[in-house]
C-alpha positions as CSV (number, residue, x, y, z in Angstrom):
1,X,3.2,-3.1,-2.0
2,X,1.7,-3.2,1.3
3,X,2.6,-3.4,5.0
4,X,0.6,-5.1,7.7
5,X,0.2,-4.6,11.5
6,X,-2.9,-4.2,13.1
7,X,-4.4,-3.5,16.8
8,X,-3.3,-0.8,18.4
9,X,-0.5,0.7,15.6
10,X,-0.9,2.9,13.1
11,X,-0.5,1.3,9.9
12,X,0.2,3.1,6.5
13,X,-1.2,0.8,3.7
14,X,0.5,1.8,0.3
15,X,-2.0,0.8,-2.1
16,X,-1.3,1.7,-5.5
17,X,-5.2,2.3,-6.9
18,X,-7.3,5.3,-7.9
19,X,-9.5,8.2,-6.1
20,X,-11.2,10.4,-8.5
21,X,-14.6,10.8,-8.8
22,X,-16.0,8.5,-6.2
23,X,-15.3,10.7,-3.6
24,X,-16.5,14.4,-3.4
25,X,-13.6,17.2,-2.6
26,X,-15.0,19.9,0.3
27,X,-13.4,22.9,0.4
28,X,-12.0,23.5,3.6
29,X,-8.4,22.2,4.7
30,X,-7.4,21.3,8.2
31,X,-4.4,23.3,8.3
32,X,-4.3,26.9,8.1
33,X,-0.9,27.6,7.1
34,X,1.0,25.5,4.1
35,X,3.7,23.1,4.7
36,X,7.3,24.6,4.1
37,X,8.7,24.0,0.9
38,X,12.1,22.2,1.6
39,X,15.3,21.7,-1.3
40,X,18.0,19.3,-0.6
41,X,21.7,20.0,-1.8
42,X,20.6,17.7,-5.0
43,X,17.6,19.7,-6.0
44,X,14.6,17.6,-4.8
45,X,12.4,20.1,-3.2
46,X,9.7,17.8,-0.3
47,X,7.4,18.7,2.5
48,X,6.8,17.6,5.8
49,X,2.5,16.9,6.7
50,X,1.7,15.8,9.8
51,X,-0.9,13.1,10.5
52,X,-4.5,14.5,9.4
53,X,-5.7,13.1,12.8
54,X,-2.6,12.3,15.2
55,X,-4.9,11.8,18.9
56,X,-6.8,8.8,17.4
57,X,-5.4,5.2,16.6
58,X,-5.9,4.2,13.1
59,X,-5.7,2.4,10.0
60,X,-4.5,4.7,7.2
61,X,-4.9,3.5,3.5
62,X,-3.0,5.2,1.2
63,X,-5.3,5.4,-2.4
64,X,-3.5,7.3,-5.4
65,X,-4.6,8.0,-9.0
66,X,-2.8,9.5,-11.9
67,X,-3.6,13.1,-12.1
68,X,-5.0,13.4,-8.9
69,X,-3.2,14.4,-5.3
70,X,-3.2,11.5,-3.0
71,X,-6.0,10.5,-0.8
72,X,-5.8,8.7,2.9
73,X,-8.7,7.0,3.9
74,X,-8.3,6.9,8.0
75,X,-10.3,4.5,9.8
76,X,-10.8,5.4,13.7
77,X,-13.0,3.7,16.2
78,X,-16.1,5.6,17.1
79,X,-15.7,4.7,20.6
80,X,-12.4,3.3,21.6
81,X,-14.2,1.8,24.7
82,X,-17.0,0.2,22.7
83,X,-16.0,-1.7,19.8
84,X,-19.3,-2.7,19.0
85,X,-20.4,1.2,17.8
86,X,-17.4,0.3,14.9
87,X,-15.7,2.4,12.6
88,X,-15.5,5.6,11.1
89,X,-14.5,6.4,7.6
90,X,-12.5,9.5,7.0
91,X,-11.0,11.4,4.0
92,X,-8.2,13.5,3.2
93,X,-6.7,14.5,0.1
94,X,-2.9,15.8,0.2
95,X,-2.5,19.3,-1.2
96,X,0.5,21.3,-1.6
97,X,-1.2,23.6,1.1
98,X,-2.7,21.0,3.7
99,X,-5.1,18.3,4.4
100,X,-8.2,19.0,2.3
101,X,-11.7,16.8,3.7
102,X,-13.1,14.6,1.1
103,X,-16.4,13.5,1.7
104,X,-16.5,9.9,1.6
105,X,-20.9,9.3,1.6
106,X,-20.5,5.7,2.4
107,X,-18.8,5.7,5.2
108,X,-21.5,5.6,8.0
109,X,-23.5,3.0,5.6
110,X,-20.9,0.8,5.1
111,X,-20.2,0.9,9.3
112,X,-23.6,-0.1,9.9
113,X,-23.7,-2.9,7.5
114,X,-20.0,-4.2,8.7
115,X,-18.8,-2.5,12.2
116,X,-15.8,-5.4,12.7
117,X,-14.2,-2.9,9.8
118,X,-12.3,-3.5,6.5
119,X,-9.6,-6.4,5.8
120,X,-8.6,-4.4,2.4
121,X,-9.4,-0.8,0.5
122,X,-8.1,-0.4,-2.9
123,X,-8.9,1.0,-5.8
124,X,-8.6,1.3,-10.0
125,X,-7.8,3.4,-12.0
126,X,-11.4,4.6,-12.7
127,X,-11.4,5.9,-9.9
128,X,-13.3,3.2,-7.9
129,X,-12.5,2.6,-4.3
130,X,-13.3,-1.3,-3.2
131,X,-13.3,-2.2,0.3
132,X,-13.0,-5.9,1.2
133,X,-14.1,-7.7,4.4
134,X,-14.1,-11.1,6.1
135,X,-17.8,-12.3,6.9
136,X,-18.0,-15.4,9.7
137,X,-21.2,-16.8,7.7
138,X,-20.4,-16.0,3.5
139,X,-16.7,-15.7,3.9
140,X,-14.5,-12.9,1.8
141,X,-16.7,-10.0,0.6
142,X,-15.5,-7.3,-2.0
143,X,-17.5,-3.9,-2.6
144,X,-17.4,-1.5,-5.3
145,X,-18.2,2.2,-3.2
146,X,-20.2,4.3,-5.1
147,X,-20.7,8.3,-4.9
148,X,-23.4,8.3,-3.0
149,X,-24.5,6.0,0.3
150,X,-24.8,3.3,-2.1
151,X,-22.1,0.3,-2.5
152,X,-22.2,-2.9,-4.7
153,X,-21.5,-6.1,-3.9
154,X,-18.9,-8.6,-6.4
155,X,-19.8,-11.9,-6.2
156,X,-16.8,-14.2,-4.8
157,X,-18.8,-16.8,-4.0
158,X,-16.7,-18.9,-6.5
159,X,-13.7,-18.5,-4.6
160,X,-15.7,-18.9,-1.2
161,X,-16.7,-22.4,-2.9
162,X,-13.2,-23.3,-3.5
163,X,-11.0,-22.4,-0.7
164,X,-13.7,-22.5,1.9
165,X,-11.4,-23.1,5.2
166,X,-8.4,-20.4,4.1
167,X,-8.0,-17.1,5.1
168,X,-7.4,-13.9,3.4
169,X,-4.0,-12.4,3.1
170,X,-4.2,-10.1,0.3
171,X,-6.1,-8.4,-2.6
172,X,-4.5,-6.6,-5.2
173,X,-5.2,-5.0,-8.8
174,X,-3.6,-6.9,-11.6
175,X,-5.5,-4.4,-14.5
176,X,-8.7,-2.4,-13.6
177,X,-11.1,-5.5,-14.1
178,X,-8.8,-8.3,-12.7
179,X,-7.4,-8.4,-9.0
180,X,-5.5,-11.4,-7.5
181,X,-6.6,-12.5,-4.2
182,X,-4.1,-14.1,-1.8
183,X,-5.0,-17.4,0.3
184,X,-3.7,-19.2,3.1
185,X,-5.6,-22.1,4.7
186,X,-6.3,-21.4,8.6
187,X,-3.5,-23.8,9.6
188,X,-0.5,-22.3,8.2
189,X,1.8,-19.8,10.7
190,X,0.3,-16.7,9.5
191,X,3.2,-14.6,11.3
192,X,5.7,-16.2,8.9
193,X,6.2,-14.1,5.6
194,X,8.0,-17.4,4.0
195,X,4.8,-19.6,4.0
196,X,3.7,-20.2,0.3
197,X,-0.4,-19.4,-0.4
198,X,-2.5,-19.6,-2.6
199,X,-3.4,-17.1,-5.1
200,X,-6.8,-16.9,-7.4
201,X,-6.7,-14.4,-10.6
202,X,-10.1,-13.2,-10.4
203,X,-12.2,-11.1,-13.6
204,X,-14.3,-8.3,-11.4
205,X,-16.7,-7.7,-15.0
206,X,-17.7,-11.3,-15.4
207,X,-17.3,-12.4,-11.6
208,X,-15.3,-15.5,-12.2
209,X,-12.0,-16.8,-11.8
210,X,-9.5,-16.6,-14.5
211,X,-6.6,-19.1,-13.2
212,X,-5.4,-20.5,-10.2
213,X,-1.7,-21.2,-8.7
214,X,0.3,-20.3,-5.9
215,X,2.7,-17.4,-4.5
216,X,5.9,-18.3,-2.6
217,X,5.7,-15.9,0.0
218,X,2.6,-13.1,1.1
219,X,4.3,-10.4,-0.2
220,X,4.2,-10.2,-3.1
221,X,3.7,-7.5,-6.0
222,X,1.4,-8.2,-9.3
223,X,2.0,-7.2,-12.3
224,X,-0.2,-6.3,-15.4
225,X,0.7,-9.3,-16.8
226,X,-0.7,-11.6,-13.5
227,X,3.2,-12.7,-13.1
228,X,4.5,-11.6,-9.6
229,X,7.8,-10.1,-8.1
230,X,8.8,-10.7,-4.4
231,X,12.3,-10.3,-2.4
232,X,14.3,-13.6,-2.2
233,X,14.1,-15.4,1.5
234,X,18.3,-14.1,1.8
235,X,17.0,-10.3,1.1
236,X,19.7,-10.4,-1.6
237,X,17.5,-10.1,-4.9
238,X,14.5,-9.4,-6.6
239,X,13.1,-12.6,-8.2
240,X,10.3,-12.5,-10.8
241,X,7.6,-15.7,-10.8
242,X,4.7,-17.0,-12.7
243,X,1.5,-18.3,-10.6
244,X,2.2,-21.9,-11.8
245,X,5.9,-21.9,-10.6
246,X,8.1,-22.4,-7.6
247,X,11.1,-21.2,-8.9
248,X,11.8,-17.7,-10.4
249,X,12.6,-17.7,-14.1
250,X,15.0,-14.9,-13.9
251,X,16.4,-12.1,-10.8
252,X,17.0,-8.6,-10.2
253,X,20.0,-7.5,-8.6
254,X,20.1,-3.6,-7.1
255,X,24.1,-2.9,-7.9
256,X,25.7,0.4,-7.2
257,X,29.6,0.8,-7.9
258,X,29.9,-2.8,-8.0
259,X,27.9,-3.4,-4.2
260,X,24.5,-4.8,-3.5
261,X,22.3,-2.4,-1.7
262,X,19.1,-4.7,-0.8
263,X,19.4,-5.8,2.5
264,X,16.8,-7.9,4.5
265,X,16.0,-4.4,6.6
266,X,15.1,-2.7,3.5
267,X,12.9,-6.1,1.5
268,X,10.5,-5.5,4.4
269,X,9.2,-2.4,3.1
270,X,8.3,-4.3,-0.3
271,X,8.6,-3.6,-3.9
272,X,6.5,-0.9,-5.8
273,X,5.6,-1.2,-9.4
274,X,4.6,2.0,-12.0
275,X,4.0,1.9,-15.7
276,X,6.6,-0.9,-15.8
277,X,9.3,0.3,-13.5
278,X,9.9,-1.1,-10.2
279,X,11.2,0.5,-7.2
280,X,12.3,-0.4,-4.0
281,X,14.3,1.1,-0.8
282,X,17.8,0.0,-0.5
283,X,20.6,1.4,1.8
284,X,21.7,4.0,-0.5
285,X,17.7,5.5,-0.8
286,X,15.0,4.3,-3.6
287,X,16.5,2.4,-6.6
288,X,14.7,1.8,-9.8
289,X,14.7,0.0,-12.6
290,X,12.4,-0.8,-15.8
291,X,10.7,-4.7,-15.0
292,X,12.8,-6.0,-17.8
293,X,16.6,-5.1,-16.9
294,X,18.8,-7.3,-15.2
295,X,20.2,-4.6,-12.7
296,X,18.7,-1.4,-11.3
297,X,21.7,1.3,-11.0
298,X,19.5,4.2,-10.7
299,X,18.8,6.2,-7.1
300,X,15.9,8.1,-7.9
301,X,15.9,9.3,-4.0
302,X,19.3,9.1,-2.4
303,X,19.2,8.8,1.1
304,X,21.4,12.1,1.8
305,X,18.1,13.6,0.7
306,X,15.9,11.6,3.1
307,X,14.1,14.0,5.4
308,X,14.7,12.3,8.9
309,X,15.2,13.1,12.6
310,X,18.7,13.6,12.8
311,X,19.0,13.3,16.2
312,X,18.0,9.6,16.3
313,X,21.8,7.9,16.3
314,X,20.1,4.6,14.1
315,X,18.5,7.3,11.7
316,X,22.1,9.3,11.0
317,X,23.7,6.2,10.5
318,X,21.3,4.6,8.5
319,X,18.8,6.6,7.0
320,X,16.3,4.3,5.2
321,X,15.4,3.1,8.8
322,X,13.3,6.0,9.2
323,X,11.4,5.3,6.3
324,X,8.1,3.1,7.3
325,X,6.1,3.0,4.0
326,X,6.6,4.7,0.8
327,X,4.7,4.7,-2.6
328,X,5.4,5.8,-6.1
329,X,2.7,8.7,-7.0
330,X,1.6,7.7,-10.4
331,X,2.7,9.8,-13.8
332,X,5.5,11.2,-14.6
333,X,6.4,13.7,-12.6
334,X,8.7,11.9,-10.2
335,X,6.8,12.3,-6.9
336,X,7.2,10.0,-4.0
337,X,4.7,9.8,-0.6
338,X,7.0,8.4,2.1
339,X,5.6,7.4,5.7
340,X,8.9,9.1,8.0
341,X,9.2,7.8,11.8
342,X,9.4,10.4,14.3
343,X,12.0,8.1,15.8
344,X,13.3,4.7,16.0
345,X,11.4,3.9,19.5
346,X,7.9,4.7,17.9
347,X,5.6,3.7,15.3
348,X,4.5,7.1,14.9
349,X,5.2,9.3,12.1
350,X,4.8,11.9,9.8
351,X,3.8,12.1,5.5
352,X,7.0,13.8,3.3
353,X,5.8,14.5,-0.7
354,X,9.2,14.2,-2.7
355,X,9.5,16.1,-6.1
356,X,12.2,14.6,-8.1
């Protein structure tokens, strides 16, 4: 579901969570003048957002909820000479007419308390961000923000206790009161996606674990049953895996007038999951397919109606290169977020809202 890279890039985390009512909405957008509405040949209408704040490096987590437009949480340095003033918390919601500001009260709070910044946001579908960091002296550290200044704490000092010398890799929600956290002990190559971790299904309400067991690769996606999907090592299939084994119990295959369309290019941007239908980006654009099937056959987002820079050669060739991070907006209505690259030299890019 997510994509990592951190120092000086800008990285898009697609976190597929809620934003409700723990943030409050101001009214004022940052762009006076609506994005243009665009329609492809095929009917999908999108539009093009730049960056809410494009002369700053920063981490941007991407935090959506049913019913609600999507909010990015962008994280900036204070001081990009002085990392010791920390990090700044900024919101902004995605409306059909701009970048609104959305208030997030804990922000300069949460800075003081922990100015090394956040390993993880995420949220439920309550509308509850969480924010996860890495403490040198008590080890992982998940808060609950609240609506005001004020944030709670959830005790993990169970897992702390049991994989004291690992590091964190992930955190995701399983349901709204269970997440599964992703280990690997210090030792292992961390830049190697292949390396199998450990994994800890943890219940948020009565602050203890549930199960332990083991993932075969760090990217992984959870679903609401606490089994996992994840791209086979040959980028050729999806394969579908319980905590407690090694080897899948069944596979996916993405077929299209008889030819496979995952490649290893596309596995890197993961696999998304919504109310029991996966997706994921192939060569021909986004395929889906309910959890249960065999085969996904169906392009919900060709890639003749990617929005790109056609003048890139790699892009016009190949247009699912330009795509960087992408996310399924929650509901029914069809409605993708997709992270474009201005070009294939750069790690820079713009936000496209697809209506199917």
């Amino acid at each position: 579901m997510k994509r990592t890279l951190f120092c000086i890039l800008t990285i898009t985390c697609f976190l597929l969570s809620a934003c409700a009512d723990n943030t409050n909405t101001a009214s004022n957008t940052s762009s006076s003048a609506a994005p243009v509405l665009h329609k492809t040949k095929s009917g999908i209408t999108y539009q093009v957002f730049d960056k809410p704040i494009s002369d700053k490096v920063s981490l941007d987590y991407t935090v959506l909820a049913k019913d609600q437009d999507p909010l990015i949480i962008t994280v900036t340095m204070i001081d990009e000479s002085d990392e010791s003033k920390g990090l700044e918390y900024h919101g902004y919601t995605l409306r059909e007419n701009g970048w609104e500001d959305t208030a997030l009260p804990w922000g300069s709070a949460f800075n003081k308390q922990f100015p090394q910044g956040p390993s993880f946001i995420s949220g439920d579908s309550n509308g509850l961000i969480y924010i996860s960091v890495v403490d040198p002296q008590k080890g992982i550290r998940l808060f609950q923000m609240g609506n005001s200044e004020d944030y709670k704490e959830i005790d993990l000092s169970e897992i702390n206790k049991a994989y004291k010398d690992y590091e964190l890799v992930d955190i995701q929600f399983v349901t709204d009161e269970e997440i599964a956290v992703v280990l690997q002990e210090a030792a292992d190559d961390a830049t190697d996606p292949t390396v199998a971790s450990d994994v800890v299904l943890f219940d948020l309400v009565r602050q203890k674990i549930l199960d332990k067991g083991s993932v075969i690769s760090k990217y992984v996606t959870f679903a609401e049953d606490g089994t996992y999907y994840t791209i086979s090592t040959s980028g050729q299939c999806i394969q579908h895996h319980t905590i407690h084994d090694k080897m899948p119990d069944r596979v996916i295959q993405c077929i299209i007038d008889g030819e496979g369309l995952i490649s290893e290019t596309t596995a890197a941007l993961g696999l998304q999951i919504a109310d029991d239908i996966g997706y994921i980006v192939t060569s021909k654009g986004i395929c889906s397919g309910k959890l249960s099937d065999k085969i996904w056959n169906t392009l919900v987002l060709p890639a003749e109606d990617l929005y790109y820079n056609e003048n890139d050669k790699l892009f016009h060739e190949a247009p699912f290169n330009s795509i960087y991070g992408y996310a399924k907006l929650p509901g029914d209505n069809g409605d993708f977020i997709v992270s474009t690259l201005l070009n294939s030299e750069s790690v820079d890019y713009q936000w496209v809202r697809y209506s199917l």
